[in-house]
C-alpha positions in Angstrom: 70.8 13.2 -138.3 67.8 11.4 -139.3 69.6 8.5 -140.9 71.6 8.2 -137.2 68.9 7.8 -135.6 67.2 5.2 -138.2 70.1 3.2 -137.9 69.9 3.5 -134.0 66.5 2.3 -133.9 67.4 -0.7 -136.4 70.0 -1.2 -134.2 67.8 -1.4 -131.0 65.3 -3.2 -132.6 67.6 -6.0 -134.3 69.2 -6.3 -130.8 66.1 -6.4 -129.1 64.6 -9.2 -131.1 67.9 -11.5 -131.0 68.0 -11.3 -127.6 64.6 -12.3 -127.1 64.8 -15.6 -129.3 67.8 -16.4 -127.7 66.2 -16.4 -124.2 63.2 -18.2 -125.8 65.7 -20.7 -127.0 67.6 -21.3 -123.9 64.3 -21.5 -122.1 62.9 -24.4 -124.5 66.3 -26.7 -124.4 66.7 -26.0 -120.5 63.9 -26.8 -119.3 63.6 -30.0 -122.0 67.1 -30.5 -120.0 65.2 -30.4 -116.7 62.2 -33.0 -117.9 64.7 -35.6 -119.1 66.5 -35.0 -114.9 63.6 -35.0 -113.5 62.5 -38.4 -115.2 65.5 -39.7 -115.1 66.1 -40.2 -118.5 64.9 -38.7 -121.6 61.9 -38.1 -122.6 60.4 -40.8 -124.9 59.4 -39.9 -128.1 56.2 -37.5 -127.8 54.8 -34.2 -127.2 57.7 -33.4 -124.8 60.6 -33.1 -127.9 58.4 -29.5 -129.2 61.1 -28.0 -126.4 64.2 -28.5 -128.6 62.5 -28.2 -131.7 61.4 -25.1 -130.5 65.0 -24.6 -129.4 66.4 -24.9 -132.1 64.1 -22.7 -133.8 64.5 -19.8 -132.2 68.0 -19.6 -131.9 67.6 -20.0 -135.6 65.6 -17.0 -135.7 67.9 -14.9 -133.3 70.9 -15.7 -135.2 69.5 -14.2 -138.3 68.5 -11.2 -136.6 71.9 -10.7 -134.7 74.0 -11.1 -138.4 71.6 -8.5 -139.5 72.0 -5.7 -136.5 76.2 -6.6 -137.3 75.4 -5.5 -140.6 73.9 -2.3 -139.2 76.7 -1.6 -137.5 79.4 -1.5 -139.7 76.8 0.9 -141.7 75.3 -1.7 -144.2 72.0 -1.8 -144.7 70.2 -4.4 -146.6 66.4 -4.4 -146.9 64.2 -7.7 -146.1 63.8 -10.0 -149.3 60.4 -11.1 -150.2 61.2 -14.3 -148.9 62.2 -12.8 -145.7 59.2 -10.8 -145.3 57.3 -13.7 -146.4 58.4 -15.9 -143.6 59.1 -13.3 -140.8 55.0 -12.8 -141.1 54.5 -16.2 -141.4 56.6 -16.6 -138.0 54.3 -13.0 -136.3 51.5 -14.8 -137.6 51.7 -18.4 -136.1 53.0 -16.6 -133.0 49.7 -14.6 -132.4 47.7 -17.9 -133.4 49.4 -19.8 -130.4 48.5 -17.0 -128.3 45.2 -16.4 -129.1 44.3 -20.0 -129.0 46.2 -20.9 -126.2 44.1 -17.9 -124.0 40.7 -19.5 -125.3 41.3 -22.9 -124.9 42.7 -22.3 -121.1 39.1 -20.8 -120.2 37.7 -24.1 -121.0 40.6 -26.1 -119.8 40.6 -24.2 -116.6 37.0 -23.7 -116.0 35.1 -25.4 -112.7 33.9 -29.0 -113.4 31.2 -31.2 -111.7 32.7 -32.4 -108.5 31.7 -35.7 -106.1 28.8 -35.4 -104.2 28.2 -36.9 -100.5 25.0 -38.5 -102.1 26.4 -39.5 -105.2 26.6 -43.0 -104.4 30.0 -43.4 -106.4 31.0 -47.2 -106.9 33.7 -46.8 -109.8 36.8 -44.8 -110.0 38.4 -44.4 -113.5 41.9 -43.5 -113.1 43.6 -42.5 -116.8 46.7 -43.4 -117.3 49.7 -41.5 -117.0 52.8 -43.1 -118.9 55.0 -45.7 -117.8 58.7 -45.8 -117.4 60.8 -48.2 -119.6 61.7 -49.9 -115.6 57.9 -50.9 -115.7 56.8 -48.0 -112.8 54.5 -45.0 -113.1 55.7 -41.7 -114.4 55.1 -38.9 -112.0 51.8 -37.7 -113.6 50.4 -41.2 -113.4 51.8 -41.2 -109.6 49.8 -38.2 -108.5 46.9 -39.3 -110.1 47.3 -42.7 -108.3 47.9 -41.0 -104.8 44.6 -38.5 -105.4 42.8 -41.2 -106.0 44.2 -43.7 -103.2 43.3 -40.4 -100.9 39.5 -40.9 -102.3 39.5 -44.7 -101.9 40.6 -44.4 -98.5 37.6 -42.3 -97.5 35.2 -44.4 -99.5 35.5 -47.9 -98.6 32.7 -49.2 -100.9 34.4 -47.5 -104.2 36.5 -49.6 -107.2 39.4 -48.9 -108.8 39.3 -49.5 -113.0 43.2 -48.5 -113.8 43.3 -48.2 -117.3 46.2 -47.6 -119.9 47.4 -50.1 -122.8 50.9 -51.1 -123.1 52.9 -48.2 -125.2 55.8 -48.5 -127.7 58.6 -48.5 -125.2 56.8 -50.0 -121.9 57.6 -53.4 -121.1 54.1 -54.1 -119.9 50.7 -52.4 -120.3 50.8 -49.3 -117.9 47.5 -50.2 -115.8 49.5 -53.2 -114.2 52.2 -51.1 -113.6 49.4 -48.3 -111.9 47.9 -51.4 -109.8 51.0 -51.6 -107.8 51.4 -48.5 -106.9 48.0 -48.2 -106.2 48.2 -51.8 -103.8 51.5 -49.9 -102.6 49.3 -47.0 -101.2 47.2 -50.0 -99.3 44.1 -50.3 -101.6 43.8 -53.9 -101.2 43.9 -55.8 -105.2 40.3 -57.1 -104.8 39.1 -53.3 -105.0 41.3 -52.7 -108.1 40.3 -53.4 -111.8 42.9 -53.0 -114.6 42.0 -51.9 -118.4 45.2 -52.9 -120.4 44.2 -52.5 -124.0 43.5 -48.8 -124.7 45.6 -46.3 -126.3 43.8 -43.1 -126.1 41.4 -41.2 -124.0 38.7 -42.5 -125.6 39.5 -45.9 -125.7 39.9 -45.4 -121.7 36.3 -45.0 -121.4 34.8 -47.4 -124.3 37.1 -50.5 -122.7 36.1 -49.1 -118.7 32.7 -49.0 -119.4 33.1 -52.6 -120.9 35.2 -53.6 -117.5 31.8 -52.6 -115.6 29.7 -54.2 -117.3 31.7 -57.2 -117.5 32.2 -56.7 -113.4 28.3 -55.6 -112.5 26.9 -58.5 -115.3 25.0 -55.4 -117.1 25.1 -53.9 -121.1 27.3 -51.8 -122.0 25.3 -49.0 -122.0 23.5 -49.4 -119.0 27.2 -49.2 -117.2 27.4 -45.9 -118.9 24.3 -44.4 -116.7 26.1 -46.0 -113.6 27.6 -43.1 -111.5 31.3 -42.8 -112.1 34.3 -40.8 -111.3 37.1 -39.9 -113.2 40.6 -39.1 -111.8 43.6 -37.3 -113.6 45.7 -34.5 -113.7 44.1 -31.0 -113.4 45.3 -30.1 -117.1 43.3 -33.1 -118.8 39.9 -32.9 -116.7 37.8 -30.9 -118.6 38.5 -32.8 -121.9 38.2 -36.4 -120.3 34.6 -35.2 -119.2 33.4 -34.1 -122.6 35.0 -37.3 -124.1 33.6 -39.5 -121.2 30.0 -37.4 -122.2 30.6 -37.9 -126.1 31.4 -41.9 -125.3 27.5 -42.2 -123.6 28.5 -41.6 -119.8 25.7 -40.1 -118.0 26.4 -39.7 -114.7 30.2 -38.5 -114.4 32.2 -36.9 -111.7 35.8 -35.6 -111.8 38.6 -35.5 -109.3 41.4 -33.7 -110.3 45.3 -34.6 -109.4 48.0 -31.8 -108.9 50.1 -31.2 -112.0 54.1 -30.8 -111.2 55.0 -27.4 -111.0 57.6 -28.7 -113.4 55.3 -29.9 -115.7 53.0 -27.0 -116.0 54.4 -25.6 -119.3 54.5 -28.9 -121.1 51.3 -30.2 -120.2 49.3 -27.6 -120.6 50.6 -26.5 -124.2 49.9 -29.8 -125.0 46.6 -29.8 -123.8 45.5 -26.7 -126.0 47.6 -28.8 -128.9 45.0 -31.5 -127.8 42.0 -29.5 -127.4 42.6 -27.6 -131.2 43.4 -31.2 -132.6 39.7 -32.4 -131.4 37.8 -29.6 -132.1 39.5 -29.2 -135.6 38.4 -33.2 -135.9 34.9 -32.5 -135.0 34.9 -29.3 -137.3 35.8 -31.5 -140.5 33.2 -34.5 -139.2 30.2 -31.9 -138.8 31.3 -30.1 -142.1 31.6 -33.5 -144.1 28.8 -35.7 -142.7 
């Protein structure tokens, strides 16, 4: 009686875990399905292909666990190799690590930020760049950045436009030109709009804006970096564009956040804790080795 109803719960729990991965997989590949239609065309090469890695993985993972609760039907049980318990902890283990993380980076990530003032005499807008289609137009986080900040433009006349975003590996231009006509499409006028076209990162955003101002105002460098400024992007990437606006000598900085896709939610916000453990790790190792 007692081995039946070891052999049950094997059963149950073998079954249980199969089925789970296999949802996890369909849910990674689907909705990596769903990006590629809703861009209309795959995905290039970036932080969006984790989906069908992470597919493939755990259909991987269920597979193995569905040959082993066959097994435990037909009566044959086979304990876990070492191996196999090595690397079904290592799999627990990185699983709670995502969690974890992923719950104490959103608290930052999600946490309020120093909005525009009515007497915050505002003259600059830095809007981040989104990506850009291979056609040359803006991808649809770059869009809704462009429209949030077309809204803001609208309501303050006096207010400049710094688009910035270098040209990637498979744009045909650097993505700022391609943000300037949307942005002249949404009827801010091209003498109120400043492109950036040689950065690659976030930070490179703000060292080659605050270089655009003081180019544009006939100031330093660094006094452009006590000028008040906004900053404009999605809702996911706020938080960590004002610390690295603060690390990069900005004193005086304002965000505006843009609405993320309900579509993209998942991806960009796992890839903003990826981002957010990626720059913390860096500082960690600078501050440890200095």
């Amino acid at each position: 009686m007692k081995t039946g109803k070891y052999k049950k719960k094997k059963h149950n729990s073998c079954k249980i875990i199969s089925a789970a991965c296999y949802c996890c997989a369909a849910f990674c590949l689907s909705y990596f399905v769903l990006l590629a239609v809703a861009d209309y065309s795959l995905p290039y090469p970036g932080f969006s292909y984790v989906w069908p890695v992470g597919g493939v993985f755990f259909f991987a993972v269920g597979r193995f666990w569905q040959k082993r609760c066959r097994l435990i039907e037909h009566d044959i049980f086979m304990p876990l190799t070492r191996g196999q318990k090595f690397w079904n902890g290592v799999f627990v283990f990185i699983l709670i690590c995502m969690c974890s993380l992923s719950v104490y980076e959103l608290q930052f990530i999600l946490r309020p930020y120093n909005q525009p003032t009515v007497d915050a005499n505002i003259r600059y807008v830095i809007v981040l760049g989104g990506g850009t289609r291979s056609d040359g137009t803006v991808g649809n986080g770059a869009a809704a950045r462009l429209r949030t900040a077309a809204d803001y433009m609208h309501k303050h006349q006096e207010t400049v436009a710094i688009l910035t975003e270098g040209k990637g590996p498979f744009s045909p231009e650097p993505g700022a030109l391609g943000m300037k006509r949307y942005l002249e499409g949404r009827g801010i006028l091209s003498r109120r709009i400043l492109c950036e076209t040689e950065s690659q990162d976030t930070v490179q955003n703000f060292l080659y804006s605050a270089q655009v101002i003081a180019q544009t105002e006939g100031i330093s460098v660094d006094m452009a970096k006590k000028l008040p400024v906004l900053i404009v992007t999605s809702a996911s990437h706020l938080q960590r564009s004002l610390y690295l606006a603060s690390q990069q000598g900005y004193e005086n900085v304002y965000g505006l956040a843009s609405p993320v896709p309900l579509l993209n939610v998942p991806n960009v916000y796992l890839r903003e804790v990826c981002s957010m453990v990626k720059l913390q790790l860096r500082e960690w190792i600078q501050t440890r080795w200095r």
